[in-house]
DRENTOR-31761 format. One record per residue: x negated, y, z negated of N, C-alpha, C in turn; residue in three letters. Coordinates in steps of 0.05 Angstrom, whole numbers, padded with zeros to 5 digits, always signed. Layout:
! DRENTOR-31761
XYZXYZXYZALA/...
***
This chain:
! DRENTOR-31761
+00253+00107+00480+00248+00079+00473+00266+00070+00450UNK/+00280+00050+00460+00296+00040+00431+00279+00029+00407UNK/+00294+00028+00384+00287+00028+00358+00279-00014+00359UNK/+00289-00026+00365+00286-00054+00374+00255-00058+00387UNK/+00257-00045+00413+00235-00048+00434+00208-00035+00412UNK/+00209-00011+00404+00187-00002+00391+00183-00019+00372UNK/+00195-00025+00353+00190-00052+00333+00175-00065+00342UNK/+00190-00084+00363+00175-00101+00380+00145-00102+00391UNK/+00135-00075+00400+00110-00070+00411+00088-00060+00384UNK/+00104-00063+00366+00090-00052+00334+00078-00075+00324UNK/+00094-00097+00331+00097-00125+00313+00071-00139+00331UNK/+00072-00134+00361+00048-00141+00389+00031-00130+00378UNK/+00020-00106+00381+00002-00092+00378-00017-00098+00349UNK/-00011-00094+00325-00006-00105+00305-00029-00139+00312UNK/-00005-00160+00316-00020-00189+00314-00048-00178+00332UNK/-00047-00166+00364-00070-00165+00366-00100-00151+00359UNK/-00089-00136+00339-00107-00115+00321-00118-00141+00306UNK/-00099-00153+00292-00105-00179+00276-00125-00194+00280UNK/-00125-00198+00307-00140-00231+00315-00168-00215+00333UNK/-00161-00191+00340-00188-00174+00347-00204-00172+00322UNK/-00198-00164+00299-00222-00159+00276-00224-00185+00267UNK/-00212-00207+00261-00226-00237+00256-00245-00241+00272UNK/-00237-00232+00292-00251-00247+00312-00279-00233+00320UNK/-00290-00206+00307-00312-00205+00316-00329-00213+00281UNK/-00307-00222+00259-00324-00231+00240-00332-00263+00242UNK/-00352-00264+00221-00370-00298+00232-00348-00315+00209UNK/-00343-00306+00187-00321-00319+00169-00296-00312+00175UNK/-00282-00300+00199-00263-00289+00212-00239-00288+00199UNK/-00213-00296+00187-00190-00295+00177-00202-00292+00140UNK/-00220-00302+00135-00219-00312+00109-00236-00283+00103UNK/-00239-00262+00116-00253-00239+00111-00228-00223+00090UNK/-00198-00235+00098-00176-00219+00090-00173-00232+00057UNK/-00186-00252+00048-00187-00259+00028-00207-00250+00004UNK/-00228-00259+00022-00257-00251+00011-00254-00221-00007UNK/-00248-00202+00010-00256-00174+00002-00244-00159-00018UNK/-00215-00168-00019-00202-00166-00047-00214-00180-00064UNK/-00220-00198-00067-00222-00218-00080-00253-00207-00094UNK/-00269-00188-00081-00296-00177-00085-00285-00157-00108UNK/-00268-00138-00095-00260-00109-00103-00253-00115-00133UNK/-00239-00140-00138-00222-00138-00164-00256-00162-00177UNK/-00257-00175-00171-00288-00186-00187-00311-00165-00191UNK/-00312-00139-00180-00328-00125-00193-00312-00099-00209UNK/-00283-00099-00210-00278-00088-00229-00277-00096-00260UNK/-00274-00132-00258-00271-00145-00282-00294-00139-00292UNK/-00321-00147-00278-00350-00147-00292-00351-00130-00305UNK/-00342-00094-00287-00347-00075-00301-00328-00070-00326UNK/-00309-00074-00334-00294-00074-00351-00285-00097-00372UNK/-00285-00115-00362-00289-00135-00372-00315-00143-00396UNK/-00339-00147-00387-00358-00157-00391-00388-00134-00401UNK/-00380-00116-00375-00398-00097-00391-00384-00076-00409UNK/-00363-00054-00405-00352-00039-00428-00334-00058-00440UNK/-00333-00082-00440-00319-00092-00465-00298-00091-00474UNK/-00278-00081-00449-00243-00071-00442-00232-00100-00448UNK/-00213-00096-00453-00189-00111-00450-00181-00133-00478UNK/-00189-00150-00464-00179-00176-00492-00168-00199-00471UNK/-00155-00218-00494-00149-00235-00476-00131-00230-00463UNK/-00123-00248-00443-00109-00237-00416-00115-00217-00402UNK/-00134-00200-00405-00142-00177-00389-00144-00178-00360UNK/-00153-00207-00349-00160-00221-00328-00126-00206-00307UNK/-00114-00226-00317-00087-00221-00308-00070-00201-00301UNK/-00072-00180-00328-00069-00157-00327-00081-00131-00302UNK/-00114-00144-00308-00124-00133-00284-00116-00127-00254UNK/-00115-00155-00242-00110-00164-00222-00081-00156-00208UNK/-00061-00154-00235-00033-00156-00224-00031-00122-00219UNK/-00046-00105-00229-00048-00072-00216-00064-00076-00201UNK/-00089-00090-00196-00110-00074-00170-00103-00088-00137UNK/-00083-00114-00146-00072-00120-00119-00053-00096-00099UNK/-00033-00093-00121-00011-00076-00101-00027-00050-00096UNK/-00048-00042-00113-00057-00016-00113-00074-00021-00085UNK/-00091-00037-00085-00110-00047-00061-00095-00044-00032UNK/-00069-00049-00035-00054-00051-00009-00041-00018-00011UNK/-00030-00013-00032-00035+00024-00029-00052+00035-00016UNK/-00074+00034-00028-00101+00055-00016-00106+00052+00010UNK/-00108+00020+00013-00110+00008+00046-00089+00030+00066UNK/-00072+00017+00061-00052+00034+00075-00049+00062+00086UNK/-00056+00073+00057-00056+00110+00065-00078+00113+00076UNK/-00105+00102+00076-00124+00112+00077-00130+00106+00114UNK/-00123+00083+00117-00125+00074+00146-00099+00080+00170UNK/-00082+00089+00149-00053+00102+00168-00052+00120+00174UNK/-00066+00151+00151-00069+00175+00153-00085+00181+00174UNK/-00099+00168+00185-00117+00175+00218-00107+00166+00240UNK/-00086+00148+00230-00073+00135+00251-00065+00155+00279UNK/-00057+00172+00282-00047+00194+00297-00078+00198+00313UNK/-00088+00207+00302-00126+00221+00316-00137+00198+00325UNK/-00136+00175+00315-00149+00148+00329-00127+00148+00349UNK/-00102+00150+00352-00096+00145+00376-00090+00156+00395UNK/-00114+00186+00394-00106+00203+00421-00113+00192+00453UNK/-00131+00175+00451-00135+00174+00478-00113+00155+00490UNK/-00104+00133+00475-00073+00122+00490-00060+00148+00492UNK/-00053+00171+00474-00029+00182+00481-00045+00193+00511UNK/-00066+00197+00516-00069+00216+00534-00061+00204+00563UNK/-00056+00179+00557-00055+00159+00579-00029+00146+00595UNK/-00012+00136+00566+00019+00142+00572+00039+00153+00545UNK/+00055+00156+00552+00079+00162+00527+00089+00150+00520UNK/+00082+00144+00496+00097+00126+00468+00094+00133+00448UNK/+00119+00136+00436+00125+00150+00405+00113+00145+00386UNK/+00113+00170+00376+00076+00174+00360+00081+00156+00332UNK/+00114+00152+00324+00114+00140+00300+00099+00106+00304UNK/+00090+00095+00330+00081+00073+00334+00055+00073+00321UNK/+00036+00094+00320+00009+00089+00309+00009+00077+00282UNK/+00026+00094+00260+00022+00085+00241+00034+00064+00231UNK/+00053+00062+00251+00070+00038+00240+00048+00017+00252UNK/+00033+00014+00257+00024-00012+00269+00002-00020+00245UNK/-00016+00008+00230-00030+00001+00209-00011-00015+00180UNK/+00011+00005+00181+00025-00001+00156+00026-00033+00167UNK/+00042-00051+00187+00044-00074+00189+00015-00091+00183UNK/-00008-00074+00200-00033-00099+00198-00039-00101+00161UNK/-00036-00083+00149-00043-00085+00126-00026-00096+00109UNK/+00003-00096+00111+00024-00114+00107+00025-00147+00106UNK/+00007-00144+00135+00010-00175+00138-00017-00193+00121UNK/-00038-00177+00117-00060-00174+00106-00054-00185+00078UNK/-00033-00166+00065-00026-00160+00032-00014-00194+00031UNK/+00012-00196+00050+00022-00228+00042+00003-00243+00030UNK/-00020-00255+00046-00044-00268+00042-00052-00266+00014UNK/-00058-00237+00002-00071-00240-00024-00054-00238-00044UNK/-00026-00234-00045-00008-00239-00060-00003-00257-00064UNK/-00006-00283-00050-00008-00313-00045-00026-00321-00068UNK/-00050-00317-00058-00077-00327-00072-00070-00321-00104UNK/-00058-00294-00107-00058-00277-00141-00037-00300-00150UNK/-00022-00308-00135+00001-00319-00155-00005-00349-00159UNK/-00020-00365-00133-00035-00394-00136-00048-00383-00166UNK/-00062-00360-00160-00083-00363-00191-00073-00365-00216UNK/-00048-00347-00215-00031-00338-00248-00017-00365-00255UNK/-00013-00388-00232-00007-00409-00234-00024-00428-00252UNK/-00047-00433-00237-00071-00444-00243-00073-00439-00261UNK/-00084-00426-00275-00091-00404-00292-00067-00416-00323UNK/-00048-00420-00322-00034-00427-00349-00004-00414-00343UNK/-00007-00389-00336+00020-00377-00341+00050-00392-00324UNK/+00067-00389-00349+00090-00400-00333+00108-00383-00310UNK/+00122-00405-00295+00131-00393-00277+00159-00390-00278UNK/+00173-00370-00273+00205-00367-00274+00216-00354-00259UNK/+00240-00351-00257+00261-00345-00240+00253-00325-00232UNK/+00240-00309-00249+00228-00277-00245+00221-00267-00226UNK/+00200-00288-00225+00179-00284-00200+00194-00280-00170UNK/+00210-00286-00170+00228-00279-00150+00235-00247-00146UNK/+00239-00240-00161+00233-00210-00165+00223-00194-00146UNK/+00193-00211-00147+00170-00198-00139+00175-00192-00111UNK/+00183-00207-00092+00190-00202-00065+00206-00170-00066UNK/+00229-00165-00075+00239-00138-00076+00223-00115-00088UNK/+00204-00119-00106+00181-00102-00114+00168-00092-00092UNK/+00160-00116-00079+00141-00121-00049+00156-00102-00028UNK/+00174-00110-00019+00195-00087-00011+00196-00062-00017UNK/+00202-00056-00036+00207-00030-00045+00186-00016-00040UNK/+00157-00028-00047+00127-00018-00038+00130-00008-00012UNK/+00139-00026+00003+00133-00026+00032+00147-00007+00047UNK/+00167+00005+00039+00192+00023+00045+00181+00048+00036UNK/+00165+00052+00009+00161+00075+00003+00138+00078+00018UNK/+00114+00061+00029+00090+00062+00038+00093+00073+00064UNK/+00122+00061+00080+00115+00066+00112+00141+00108+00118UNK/+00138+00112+00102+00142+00137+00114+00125+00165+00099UNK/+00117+00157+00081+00090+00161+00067+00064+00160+00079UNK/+00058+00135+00095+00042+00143+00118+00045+00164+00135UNK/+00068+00159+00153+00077+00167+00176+00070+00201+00170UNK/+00089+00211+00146+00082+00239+00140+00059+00248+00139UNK/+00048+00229+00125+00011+00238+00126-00005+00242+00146UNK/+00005+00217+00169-00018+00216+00186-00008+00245+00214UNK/+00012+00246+00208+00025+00280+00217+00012+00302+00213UNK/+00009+00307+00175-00007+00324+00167-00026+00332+00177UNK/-00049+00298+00169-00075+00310+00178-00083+00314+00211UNK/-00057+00305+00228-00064+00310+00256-00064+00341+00265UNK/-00048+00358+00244-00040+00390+00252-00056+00398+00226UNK/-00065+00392+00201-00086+00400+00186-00111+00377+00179UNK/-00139+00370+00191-00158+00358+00193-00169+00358+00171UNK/-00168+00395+00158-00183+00393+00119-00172+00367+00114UNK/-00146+00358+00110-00133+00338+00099-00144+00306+00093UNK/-00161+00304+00104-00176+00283+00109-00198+00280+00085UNK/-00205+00310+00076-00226+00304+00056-00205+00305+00029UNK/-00184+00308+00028-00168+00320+00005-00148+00290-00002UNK/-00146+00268+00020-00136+00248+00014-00155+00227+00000UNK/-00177+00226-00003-00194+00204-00007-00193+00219-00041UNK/-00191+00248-00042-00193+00249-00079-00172+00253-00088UNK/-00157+00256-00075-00127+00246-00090-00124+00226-00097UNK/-00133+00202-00082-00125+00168-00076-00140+00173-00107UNK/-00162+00184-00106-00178+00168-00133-00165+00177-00153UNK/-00162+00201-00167-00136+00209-00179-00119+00192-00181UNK/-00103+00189-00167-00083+00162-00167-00094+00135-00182UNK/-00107+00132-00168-00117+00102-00181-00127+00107-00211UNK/-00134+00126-00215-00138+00127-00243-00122+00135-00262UNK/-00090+00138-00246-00067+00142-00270-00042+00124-00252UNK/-00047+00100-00246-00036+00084-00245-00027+00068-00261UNK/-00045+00067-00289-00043+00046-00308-00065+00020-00304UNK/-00070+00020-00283-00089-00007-00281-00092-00012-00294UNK/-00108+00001-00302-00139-00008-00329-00128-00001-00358UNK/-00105+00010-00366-00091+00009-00388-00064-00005-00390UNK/-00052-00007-00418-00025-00010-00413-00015+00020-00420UNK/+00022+00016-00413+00041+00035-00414+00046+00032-00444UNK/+00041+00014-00466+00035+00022-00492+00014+00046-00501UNK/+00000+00053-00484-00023+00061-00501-00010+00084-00488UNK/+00008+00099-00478+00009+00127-00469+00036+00132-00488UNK/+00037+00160-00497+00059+00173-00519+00083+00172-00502UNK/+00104+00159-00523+00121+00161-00514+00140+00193-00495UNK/+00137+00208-00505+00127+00244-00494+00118+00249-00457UNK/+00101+00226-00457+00085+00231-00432+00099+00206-00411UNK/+00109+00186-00425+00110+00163-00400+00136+00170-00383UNK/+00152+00191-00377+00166+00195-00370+00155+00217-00338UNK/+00137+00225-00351+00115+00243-00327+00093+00221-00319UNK/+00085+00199-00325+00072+00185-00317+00084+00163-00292UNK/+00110+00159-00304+00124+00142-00275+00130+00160-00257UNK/+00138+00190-00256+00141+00203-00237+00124+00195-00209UNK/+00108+00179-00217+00075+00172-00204+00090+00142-00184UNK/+00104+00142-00168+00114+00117-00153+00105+00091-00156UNK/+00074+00090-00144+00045+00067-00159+00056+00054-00196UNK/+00049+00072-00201+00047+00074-00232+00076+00052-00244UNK/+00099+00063-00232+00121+00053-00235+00120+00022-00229UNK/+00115+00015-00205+00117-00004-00184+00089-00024-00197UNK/+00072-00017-00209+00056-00035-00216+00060-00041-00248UNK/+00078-00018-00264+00084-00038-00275+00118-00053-00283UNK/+00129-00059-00255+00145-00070-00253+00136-00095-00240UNK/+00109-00099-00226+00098-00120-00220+00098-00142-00250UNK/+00087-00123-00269+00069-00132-00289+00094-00143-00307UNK/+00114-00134-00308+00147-00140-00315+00147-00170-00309UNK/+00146-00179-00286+00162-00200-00274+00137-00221-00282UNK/+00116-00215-00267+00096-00231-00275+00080-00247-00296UNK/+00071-00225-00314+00064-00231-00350+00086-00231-00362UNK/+00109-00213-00361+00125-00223-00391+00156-00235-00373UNK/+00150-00250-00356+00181-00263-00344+00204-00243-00344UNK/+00208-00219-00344+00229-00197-00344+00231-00191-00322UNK/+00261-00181-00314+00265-00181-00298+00252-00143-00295UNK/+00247-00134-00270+00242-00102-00257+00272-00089-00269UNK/+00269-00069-00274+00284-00036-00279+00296-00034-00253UNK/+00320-00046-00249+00329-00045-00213+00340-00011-00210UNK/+00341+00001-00225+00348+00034-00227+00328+00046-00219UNK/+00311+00041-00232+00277+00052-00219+00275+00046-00190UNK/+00272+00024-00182+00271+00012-00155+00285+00029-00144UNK/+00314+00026-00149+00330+00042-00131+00327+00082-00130UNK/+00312+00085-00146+00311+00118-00146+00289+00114-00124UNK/+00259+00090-00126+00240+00104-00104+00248+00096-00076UNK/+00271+00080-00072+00290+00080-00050+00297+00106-00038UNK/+00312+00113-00049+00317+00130-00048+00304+00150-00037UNK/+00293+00157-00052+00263+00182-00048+00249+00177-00026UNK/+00250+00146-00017+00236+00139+00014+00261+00140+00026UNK/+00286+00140+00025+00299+00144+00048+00301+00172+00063UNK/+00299+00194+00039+00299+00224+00037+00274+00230+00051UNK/+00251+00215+00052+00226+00219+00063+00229+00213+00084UNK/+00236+00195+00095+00235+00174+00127+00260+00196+00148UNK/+00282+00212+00134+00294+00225+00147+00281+00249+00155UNK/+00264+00266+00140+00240+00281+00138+00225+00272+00161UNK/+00209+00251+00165+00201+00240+00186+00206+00246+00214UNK/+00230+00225+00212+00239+00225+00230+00244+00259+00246UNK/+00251+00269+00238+00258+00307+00243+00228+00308+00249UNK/+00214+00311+00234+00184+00325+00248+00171+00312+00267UNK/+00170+00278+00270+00163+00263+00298+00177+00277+00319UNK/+00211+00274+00323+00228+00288+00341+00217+00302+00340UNK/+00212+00336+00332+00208+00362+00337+00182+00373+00347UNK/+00164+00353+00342+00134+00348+00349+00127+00335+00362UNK/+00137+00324+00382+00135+00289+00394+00112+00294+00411UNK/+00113+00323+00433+00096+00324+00447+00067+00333+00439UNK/+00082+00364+00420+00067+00377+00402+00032+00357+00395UNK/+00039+00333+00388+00018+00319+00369+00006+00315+00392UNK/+00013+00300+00411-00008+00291+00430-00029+00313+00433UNK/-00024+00341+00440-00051+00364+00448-00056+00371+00423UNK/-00041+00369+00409-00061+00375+00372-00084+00356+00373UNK/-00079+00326+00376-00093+00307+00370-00122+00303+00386UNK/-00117+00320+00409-00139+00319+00425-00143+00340+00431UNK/-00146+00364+00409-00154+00384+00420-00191+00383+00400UNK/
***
């Protein structure tokens, strides 16, 4: 199957994943708003309001890590099964296994647009000025998205030929999220350490968000381009173990 055509049936598949889960909710589309919109309102309460975190602007600060992070976790977490949820199509006809995950990475993609929307209506609203910067943010968005979709792909490989894997991703993710930076700034860490702290892709990328957004600066386009990189070195990785496994996965997946 060409690289075009598979796209194509990613991008199909995908819209109708879309309009199937609206559609069995009673608030249907606006569910993709709502629930972020929950996740980061009960992190503020708790940090905000009851331990007494932040200061002013904290709001902002908040929000501009638990978005991209939100679409992180989403992603790994619903891509990494991607392969095992889709044994019974493979059992049925043959289509290249890199289709499963690519179809989550897209629904959650198309998902993320939406609340990246809403975050920036708010930072609007809200007082902060707007500049050239923000433009930025689209190649940030990118760069996310490039390192996210072969990052999946490897994963959801993993746990199709190792299943432990499944309990070992959900405490990593948390791990992660809790040395992302969210909930602090990259001031408060020794200068000693922040050099092992961006090693952390997230970590980097959120706060190159936080670059463009709160203080109008432009992103570290060297950074960007190293986790380029590192996803191109990954996706070729990929690609070699889909090829070499193509059939391999299907009787793993349903054994």
């Amino acid at each position: 199957m060409e690289t075009q055509q598979l796209l194509s049936i990613v991008w199909e598949k995908s819209k109708l994943n879309l309009k199937s889960e609206a559609a069995i909710n009673y608030l249907s589309y606006t569910w993709w708003i709502i629930e972020p919109v929950i996740h980061m309102l009960c992190y503020y309460l708790v940090f905000e309001l009851l331990l007494n975190r932040g200061g002013p602007g904290f709001v902002y600060f908040l929000l501009t890590g638990l978005v991209p992070w939100l679409w992180f976790a989403k992603t790994i977490n619903q891509g990494s099964n991607s392969l095992i949820g889709g044994s019974n199509l493979m059992g049925q006809i043959f289509i290249p296994k890199l289709f499963f995950p690519l179809v989550f990475v897209t629904q959650c993609s198309v998902k993320q647009i939406m609340v990246f929307s809403i975050l920036l209506v708010f930072l609007q609203v809200s007082g902060l000025t707007i500049s050239i910067h923000w433009l930025a943010g689209i190649a940030v968005m990118a760069v996310q998205l490039l390192f996210m979709i072969p990052l999946v792909c490897m994963l959801a490989v993993a746990v199709a030929f190792i299943r432990d894997l499944n309990f070992v991703i959900p405490t990593l993710m948390q791990f992660l999220f809790f040395c992302c930076g969210i909930f602090f700034s990259i001031d408060s860490i020794s200068t000693s350490y922040r050099d092992l702290f961006f090693i952390n892709p997230m970590a980097g990328l959120i706060h190159q968000y936080r670059e463009i957004l709160l203080n109008n600066a432009w992103p570290d386009w060297m950074y960007l381009l190293k986790i380029l990189i590192g996803s191109a070195l990954l996706w070729v990785a990929v690609l070699y173990v889909y090829k070499k496994h193509e059939y391999t996965i299907t009787r793993v997946v349903q054994e």
